[in-house]
C-alpha positions in Angstrom: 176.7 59.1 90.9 173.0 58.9 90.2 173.4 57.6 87.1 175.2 54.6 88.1 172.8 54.0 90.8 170.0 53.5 88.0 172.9 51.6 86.1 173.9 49.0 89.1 169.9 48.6 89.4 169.5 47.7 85.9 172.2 45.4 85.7 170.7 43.6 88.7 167.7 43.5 87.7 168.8 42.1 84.3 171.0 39.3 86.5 167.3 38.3 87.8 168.6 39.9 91.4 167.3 42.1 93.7 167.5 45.8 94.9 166.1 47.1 98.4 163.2 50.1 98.0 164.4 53.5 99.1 161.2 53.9 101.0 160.1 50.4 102.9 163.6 48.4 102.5 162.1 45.6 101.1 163.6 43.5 97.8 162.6 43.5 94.6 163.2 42.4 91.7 161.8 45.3 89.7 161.7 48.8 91.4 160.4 51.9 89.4 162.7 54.7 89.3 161.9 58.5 90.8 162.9 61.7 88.9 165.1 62.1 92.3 166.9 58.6 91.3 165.9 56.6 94.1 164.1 52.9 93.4 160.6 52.6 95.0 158.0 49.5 95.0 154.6 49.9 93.5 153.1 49.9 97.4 155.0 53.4 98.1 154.3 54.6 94.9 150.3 54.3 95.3 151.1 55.4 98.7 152.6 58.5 97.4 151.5 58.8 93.6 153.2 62.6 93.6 156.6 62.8 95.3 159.2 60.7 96.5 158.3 58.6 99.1 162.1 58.4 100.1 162.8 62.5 100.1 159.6 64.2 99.8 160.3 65.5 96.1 157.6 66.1 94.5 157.2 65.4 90.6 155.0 65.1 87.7 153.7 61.9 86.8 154.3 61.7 83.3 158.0 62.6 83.9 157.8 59.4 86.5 155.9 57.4 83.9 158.8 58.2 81.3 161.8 57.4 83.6 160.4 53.8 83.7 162.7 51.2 82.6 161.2 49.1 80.1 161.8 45.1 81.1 160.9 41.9 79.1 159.4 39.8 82.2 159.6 36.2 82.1 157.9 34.0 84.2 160.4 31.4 85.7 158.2 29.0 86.4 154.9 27.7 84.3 152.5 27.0 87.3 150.1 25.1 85.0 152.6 23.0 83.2 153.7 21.9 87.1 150.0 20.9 87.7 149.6 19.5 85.0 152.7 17.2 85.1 151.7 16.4 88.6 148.5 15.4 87.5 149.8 13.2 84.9 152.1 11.4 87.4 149.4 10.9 89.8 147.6 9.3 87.4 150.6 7.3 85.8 151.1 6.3 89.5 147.8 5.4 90.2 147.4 2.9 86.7 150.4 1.5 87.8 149.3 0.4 91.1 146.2 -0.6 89.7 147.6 -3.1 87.0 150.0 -4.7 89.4 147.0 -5.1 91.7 148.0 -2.5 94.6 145.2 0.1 95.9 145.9 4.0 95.4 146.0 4.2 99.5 148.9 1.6 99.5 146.9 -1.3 101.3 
């Protein structure tokens, strides 16, 4: 059972959907995973860097540390490309006004 709990995560994950922390109930993307299989954000792990924050199971860390899942992150959106192909159309905008003889305020 515990092993397709980390399976079902993995696959959601993977599908770019989200999975509910075992301590604070909020949704993630990416979780890490306890010895004790259960799927806690990085805020309740710094919040309890030795046991579960879910059942109070305390662990090593390097046995937490290898349990990881390892994840090629993608961002889904390039931020900078946005501004600057917002710039760009500002400015395209702007030349265009200017050439047919409007003002960049619209007046």
């Amino acid at each position: 059972a515990q092993l397709q709990m980390a399976r079902n995560f993995m696959n959601r994950a993977v599908m770019m959907e989200t999975t509910s922390c075992s301590v604070c109930a909020q949704s993630f993307q990416i979780l890490a995973l306890t010895p004790c299989v259960h799927f806690v954000c990085s805020d309740c792990v710094e919040l309890h860097p030795k046991k579960c924050g879910a059942c109070g199971e305390t662990y090593d860390v390097d046995d937490f540390q290898l349990l990881q899942p390892g994840f090629d992150t993608q961002w889904q959106w390039n931020l900078e490309g946005e501004k600057r192909e917002r710039k760009a159309k500002i400015q395209m905008s702007e030349a265009l006004r200017q050439s047919i003889g409007g003002t960049p305020n619209g007046g």
